[in-house]
N, C-alpha and C positions, 0 to 999 in steps of 0.2 A: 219505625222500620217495618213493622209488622203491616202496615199498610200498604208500603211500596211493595212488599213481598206476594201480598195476595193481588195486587197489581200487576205484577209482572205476572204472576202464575196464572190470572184471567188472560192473559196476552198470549200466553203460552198456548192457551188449551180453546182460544178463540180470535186470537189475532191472523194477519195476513204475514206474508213474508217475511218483509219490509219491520214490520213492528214488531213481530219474534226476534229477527234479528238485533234490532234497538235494545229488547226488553235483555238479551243475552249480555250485551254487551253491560249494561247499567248494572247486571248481577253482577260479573265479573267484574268492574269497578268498584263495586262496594265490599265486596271482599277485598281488595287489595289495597282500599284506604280505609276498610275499619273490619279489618279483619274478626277482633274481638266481638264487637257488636252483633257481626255474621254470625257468629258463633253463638253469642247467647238467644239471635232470634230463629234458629237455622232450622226448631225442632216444629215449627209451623209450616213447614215443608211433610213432614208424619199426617198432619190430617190432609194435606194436598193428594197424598197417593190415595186416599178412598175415594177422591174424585174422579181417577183416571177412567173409567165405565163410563163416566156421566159425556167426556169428550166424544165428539160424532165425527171429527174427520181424520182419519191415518196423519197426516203429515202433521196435524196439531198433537198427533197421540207423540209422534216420534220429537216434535221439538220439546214436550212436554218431557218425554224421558228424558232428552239430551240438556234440559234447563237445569236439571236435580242433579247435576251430576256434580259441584260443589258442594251442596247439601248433603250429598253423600261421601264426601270429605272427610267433613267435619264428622257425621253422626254414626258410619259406618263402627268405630269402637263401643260406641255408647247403646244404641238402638240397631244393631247388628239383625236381630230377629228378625224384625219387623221390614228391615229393607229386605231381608233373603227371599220373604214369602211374596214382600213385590215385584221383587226379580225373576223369580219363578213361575207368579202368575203370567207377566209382560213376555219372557223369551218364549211362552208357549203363541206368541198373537198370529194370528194368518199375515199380517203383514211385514213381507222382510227388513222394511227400513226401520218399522218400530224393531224388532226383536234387535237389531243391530245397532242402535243408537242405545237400548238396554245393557246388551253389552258392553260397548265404550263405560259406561255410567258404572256397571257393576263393576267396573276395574279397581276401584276404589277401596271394595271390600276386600280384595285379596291384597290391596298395599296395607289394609287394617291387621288383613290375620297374620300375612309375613312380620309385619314391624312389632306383635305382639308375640308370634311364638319362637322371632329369633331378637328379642330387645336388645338395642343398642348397649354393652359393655363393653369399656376400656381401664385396663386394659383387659385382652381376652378371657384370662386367668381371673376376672375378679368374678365372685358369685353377684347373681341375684339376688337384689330384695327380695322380701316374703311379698309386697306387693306384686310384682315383675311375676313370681311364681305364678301366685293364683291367676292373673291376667292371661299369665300364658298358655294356664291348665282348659279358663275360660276361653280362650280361642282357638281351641284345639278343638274343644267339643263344639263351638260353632262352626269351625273345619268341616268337621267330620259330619255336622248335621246337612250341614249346605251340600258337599259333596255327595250325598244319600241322596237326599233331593232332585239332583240334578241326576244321577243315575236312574234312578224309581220314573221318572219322563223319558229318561233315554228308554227304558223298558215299554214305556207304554206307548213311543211312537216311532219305534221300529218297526217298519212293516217285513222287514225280511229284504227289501230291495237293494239294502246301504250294502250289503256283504263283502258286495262284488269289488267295490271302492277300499282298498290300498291306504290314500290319504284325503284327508277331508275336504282338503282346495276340490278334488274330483268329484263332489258330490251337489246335484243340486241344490237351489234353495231350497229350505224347505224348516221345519220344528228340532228337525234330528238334528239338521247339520248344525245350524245354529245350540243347540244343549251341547255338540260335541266340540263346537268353537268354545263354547264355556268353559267347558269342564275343561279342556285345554289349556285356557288362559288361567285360570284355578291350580293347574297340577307344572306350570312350566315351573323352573326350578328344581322340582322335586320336594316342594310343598309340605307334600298331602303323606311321603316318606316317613315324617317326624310326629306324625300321629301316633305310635306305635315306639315302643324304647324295646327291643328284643333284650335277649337273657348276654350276659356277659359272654358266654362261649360263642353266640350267635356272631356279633360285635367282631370279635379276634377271628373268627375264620372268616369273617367277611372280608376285613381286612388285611386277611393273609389272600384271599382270592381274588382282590381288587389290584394286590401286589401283583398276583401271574401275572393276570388278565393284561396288565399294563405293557408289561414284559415279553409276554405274547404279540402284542400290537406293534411295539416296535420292532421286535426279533422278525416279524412278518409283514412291514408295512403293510401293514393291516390300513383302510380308510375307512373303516371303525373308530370310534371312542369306546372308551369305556361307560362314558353316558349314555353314550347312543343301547350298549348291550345292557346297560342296568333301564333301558327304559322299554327295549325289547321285551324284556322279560318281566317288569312291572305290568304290561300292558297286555298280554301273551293271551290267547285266545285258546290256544290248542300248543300242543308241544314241537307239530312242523314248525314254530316261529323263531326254536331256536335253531331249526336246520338253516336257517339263508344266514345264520352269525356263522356257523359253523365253516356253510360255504364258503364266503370271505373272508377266510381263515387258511383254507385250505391251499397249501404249497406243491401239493402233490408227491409230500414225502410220507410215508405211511405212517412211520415211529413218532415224525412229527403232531401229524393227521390224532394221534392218537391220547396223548400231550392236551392238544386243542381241546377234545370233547371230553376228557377227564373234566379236564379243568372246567369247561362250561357247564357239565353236569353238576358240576360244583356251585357254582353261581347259580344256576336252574331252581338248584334247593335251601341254599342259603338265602338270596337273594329276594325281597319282598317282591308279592304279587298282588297288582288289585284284584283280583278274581278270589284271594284268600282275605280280601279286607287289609291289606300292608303285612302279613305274615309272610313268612316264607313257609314250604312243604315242609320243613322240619322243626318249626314250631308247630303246625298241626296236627304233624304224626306225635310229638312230644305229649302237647295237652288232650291228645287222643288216648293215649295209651296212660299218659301220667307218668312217663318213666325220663331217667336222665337224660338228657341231650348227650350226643354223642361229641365225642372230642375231634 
């Protein structure tokens, strides 16, 4: 197998259309009649990515990405690293269809990190193995590594122009939009949340404020979620951000009006922020000062 592999991956990275397409379809066959074999010969795809430089035309670059995207299946749990740092090199390319066939292919790794830092148990209530732990512990900090990663790019190719841009469909092609298309597909769920276990009082007001918040929405047919405001405020740039929840809120009854922003200033500080690394303000005024958390 090891031969048809580096066969098809010379097809990849120097065939025409026509024979990419062939070479695609005979991978995905062989996975699905000998799936195991795929598996044990899948790590011969790891010396495949130090070839990706050596490729000279975009469209071989991008079928080349979009061929590994099985491969990264399989290897995404095992060899986690090593594809991150491929991913990271690849979504930074000048051309958009490679960076975007990247994408597709990187999807893989966050169906690794979800299926490992929320492992399948039935029923609910039953604990974790000690294996299941440490696995969990381990792809939490490959989380957290990847996400950094993909931030530290977002930093270094922002020119200043993206500001203006709301949501990321509104943004050209370009390096940024695609890292923010990532990091996106990375953080949907709410992910990237369960890095972080705050302190028990943290926990109970959270979920006494998730209670208002709710109660709020319906009381005000609010076309808010409560996802939409827990993701408002994870994502929060500046503090106007939680003026436009507030707006949406707002009935035009004062006492009401007043109800609202108690409460959101609630959430505002309870509630994780990536700009705090998944903390909320009152974990870091907390581990600022060293003193109790308030009740």
């Amino acid at each position: 197998m090891q031969k048809e592999f580096d066969h098809f991956f010379n097809i990849l990275k120097n065939g025409n259309q026509q024979e990419i397409k062939t070479a695609k379809k005979r991978i995905d066959k062989i996975w699905h009649s000998d799936s195991e074999s795929f598996k044990k010969h899948a790590t011969i795809a790891l010396d495949q990515l130090r070839k990706f430089d050596t490729i000279q035309n975009p469209k071989n670059q991008a079928a080349f990405v979009s061929g590994l995207s099985l491969f990264f299946l399989v290897l995404s749990d095992t060899h986690f690293l090593q594809l991150k740092n491929f991913v990271l090199k690849v979504i930074c390319h000048p051309n958009g269809h490679v960076r975007e066939q990247m994408r597709k292919t990187a999807d893989w790794m966050y169906i690794s990190l979800s299926s490992r830092i929320h492992p399948f148990a039935w029923p609910k209530s039953k604990k974790l193995t000690q294996k299941q732990i440490l696995e969990q512990e381990k792809a939490k900090k490959e989380f957290a590594g990847y996400l950094n990663g993909i931030e530290l790019l977002m930093e270094k190719y922002d020119d200043g122009s993206y500001d203006k841009f709301k949501y990321i469909d509104g943004m050209k092609p370009s390096v940024y939009k695609s890292l923010q298309l990532l990091w996106s597909d990375l953080t949907r769920g709410g992910l990237q949340k369960d890095l972080h276990t705050p302190p028990a009082a943290i926990l109970e007001k959270r979920e006494e404020i998730e209670k208002e918040l709710s109660a709020l929405i319906k009381k005000t047919r609010s076309d808010i979620s409560l996802k939409e405001i827990q993701d408002v405020i994870y994502n929060e740039t500046e503090f106007d951000d939680l003026h436009e929840v507030i707006r949406m809120f707002d009935t035009g009854s004062p006492y009401q009006l007043q109800n609202i922003v108690e409460t959101l200033n609630d959430a505002w500080n309870y509630f994780p922020h990536r700009v705090l690394n998944g903390l909320c303000p009152l974990e870091v005024v907390s581990q600022n000062k060293q003193t109790k958390l308030p009740n």
